[in-house]
Structure formats: C-alpha cells, structure tokens
C-alpha positions, 0 to 999 in steps of 0.5 A, a space after each residue: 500500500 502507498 505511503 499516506 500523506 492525508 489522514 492519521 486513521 491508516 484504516 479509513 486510508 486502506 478502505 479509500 485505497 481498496 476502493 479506488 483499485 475496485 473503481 479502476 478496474 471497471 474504467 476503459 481507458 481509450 487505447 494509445 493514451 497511456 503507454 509503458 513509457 509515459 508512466 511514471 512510478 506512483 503516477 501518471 503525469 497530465 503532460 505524458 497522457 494523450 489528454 485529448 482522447 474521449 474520456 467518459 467518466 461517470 459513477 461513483 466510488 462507493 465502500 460501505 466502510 468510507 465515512 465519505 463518498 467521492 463522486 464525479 456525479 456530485 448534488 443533492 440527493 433531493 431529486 430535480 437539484 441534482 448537478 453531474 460533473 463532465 471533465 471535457 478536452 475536446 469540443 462539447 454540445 452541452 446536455 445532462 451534465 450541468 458542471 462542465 470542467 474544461 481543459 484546454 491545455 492542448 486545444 481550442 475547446 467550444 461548448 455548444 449551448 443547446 437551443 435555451 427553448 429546451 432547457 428552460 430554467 437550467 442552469 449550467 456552469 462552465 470552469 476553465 482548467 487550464 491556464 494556456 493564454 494561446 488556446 481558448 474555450 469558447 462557448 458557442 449559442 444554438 439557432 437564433 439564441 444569443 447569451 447575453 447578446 452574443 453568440 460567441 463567448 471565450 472564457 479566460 484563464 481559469 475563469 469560469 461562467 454560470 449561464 441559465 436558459 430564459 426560452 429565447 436565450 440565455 443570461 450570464 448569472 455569474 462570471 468569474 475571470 
C-alpha cells in the first residue's frame, strides 16, 4: 500500500485505497493514451497522457466502510437539484451534465449551448482548467439564441461562467475571470 500523506486513521486510508483499485478496474481507458513509457512510478503525469482522447467518466466510488463518498456525479440527493460533473478536452454540445470542467491545455475547446427553448430554467456552469493564454474555450449559442447578446463567448484563464436558459436565450448569472 502507498505511503499516506492525508489522514492519521491508516484504516479509513486502506478502505479509500481498496476502493479506488475496485473503481479502476471497471474504467476503459481509450487505447494509445497511456503507454509503458509515459508512466511514471506512483503516477501518471497530465503532460505524458494523450489528454485529448474521449474520456467518459461517470459513477461513483462507493465502500460501505468510507465515512465519505467521492463522486464525479456530485448534488443533492433531493431529486430535480441534482448537478453531474463532465471533465471535457475536446469540443462539447452541452446536455445532462450541468458542471462542465474544461481543459484546454492542448486545444481550442467550444461548448455548444443547446437551443435555451429546451432547457428552460437550467442552469449550467462552465470552469476553465487550464491556464494556456494561446488556446481558448469558447462557448458557442444554438439557432437564433444569443447569451447575453452574443453568440460567441471565450472564457479566460481559469475563469469560469454560470449561464441559465430564459426560452429565447440565455443570461450570464455569474462570471468569474
């Protein structure tokens, strides 16, 4: 087992770790993104990966003996407020996960809105990783809709944008740059 660098209670960090190997078995990780050689030990380097391959990460880590469940489909357990989590590198059409992490280190990134008559009081939040002043992610309107009269919108650096479909359009609720 690895060195614990996070918590006193040894046994609490053994059923984290036993878990985590039980989620990594189920996880396909796309062929050509990891090889022998970009694997360092103890870790796999962001710079060494082929970050751009299409990774589908959903679920969640469950043990019965974790105090606390980590889950890439976090929100309320109250029903409708529930918020999922997609962590995006390539181009995106946005659709049931309303937390979008975007990594454009190695590319232009657009998300696509969807036509604001569909989604009609949903909001989404859309937070750039990345902090590569040559590349962008853009956030791009569907149809006739305008985001506060714009159909195009690049977010910053690190910067971040909550945005709500109104039925003709879509509002910037908040931005953070």
């Amino acid at each position: 087992m690895p060195d614990n660098p996070f918590t006193a209670d040894e046994e609490q960090f053994g059923y984290f770790i036993e878990a985590m190997s039980e989620a990594f078995e189920d996880v396909d990780i796309p062929d050509g993104v990891i090889d022998g050689e970009n694997i360092l030990d103890g870790s796999i380097r962001p710079e060494k990966v082929a970050l751009d391959a299409n990774w589908e990460f959903s679920g969640r880590v469950e043990s019965p003996n974790l105090r606390a469940v980590i889950s890439r489909s976090a929100g309320t357990r109250a029903g409708s407020n529930t918020q999922t989590i997609i962590v995006i590198y390539d181009d995106h059409v946005l659709a049931n996960h309303t937390i979008v992490l975007a990594d454009a280190m190695k590319k232009i990134i657009t998300v696509t809105l969807p036509l604001a008559s569909t989604k009609v009081g949903t909001t989404y939040t859309i937070k750039r990783l990345d902090d590569n002043n040559a590349s962008s992610v853009r956030l791009q309107t569907s149809g006739d809709d305008k985001l506060d009269q714009q159909t195009l919108i690049s977010i910053p650096e690190r910067g971040s944008l909550m945005i709500i479909a109104f039925g003709i359009g879509w509002h910037i609720l908040a931005n953070y740059s």
